[in-house]
C-alpha positions, 0 to 999 in steps of 0.5 A, spaced: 366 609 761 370 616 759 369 618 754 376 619 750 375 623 743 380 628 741 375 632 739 375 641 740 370 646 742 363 646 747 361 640 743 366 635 747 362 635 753 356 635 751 358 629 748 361 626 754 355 629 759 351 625 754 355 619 755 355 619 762 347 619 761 347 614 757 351 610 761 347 611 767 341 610 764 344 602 761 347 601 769 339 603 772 336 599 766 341 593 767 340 594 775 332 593 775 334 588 771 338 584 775 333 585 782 327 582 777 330 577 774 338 576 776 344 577 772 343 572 767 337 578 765 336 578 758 340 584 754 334 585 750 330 586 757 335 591 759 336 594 753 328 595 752 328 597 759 333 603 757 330 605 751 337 603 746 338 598 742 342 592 744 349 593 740 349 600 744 349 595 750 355 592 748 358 597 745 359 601 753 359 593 755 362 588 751 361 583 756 354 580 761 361 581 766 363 588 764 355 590 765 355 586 771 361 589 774 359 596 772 353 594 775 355 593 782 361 599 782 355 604 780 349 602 786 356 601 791 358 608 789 351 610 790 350 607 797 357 610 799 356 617 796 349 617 800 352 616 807 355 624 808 348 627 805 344 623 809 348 624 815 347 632 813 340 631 813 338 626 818 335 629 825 339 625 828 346 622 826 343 615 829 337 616 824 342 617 818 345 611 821 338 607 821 337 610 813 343 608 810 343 601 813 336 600 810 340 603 803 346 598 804 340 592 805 337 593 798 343 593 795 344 586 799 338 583 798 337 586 791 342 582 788 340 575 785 345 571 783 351 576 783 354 573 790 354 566 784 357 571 779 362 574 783 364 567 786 366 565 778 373 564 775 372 571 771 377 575 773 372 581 772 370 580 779 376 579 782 377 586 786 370 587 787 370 585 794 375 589 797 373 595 792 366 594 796 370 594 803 374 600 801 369 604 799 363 602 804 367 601 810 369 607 811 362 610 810 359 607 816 365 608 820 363 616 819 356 614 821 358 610 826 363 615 829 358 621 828 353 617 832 357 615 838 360 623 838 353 623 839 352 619 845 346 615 841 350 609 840 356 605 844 362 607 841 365 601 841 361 598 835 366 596 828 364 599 822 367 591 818 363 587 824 357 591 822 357 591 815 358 583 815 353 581 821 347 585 817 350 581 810 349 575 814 343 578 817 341 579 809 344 572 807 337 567 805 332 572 805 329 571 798 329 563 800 325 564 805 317 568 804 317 568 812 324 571 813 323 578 814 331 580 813 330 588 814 326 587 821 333 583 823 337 588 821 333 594 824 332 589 832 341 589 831 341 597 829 335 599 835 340 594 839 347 599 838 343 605 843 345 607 848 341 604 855 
């Protein structure tokens, strides 16, 4: 949330530095929440969780479909933002690929019920999907791109078409104790080097 007061001098933004604060450590609490006990979590959990009270929950999210959202916006800005960092600080650009789609599969299979949430009629999740696209597909073309410059991976692999296989990898994974989704998707990313 921005914070939008009018008002002057240096305490301005200090207010909105702890707002963000604040906000983050709502989005942070409420993202534990969600991987422990899926979205419908209880918003005294969270708030407990985030050391607030309940009405500042609602005061920063009026809606459970708000926080859900902002929930998913904040760990998909964070998967996006950490794909050039790792690229950065990997040894090698397939490494940072191999990292980054390890981050991307906790974000799929941290989300217990958001796939439900987000087939629901409310118009808050609408412009999820494609946000998530715009925002992740770009990230691991970069990746992808970098490591087949490299020659460490063939060149023809599609950003989309992998993003969506290691989704269908992570579809199921906590149905079934034996199903190991991480292993699947480390066999798919290990099979994109070069011979």
């Amino acid at each position: 949330m921005v914070d939008t007061g009018g008002g002057s001098g240096s305490s301005a933004p200090r207010k909105r530095a702890d707002a963000r604060r604040n906000e983050q450590t709502l989005l942070d609490a409420a993202a534990a929440a969600f991987v422990s006990s899926g979205v419908d979590a209880p918003v005294r959990d969270i708030a407990a969780k985030a050391g607030v009270g309940v009405g500042t929950i609602y005061r920063h999210f009026p809606t459970r479909a708000d926080l859900i959202v902002a929930v998913y916006r904040h760990q998909v800005e964070a998967c996006a933002e950490a794909g050039p960092t790792l690229l950065a600080n990997s040894s090698t650009p397939h490494a940072a690929l191999a990292r980054w789609i390890n981050l991307f599969v906790d974000f799929l299979v941290t989300k217990h019920g958001l796939a439900e949430a987000l087939r629901s009629d409310d118009a808050a999740f609408e412009t999820l999907h494609a946000y998530f696209l715009d925002r992740l597909v770009p990230v691991c073309a970069q990746l992808l791109d970098a490591a087949a410059e490299a020659g460490e991976i063939r060149p023809d692999t599609d950003a989309y078409e992998l993003l969506r296989a290691v989704g269908n990898l992570c579809i199921g994974a906590d149905n079934d104790p034996r199903y190991d989704a991480r292993r699947m998707v480390e066999l798919v990313i290990t099979g994109l080097r070069r011979q």
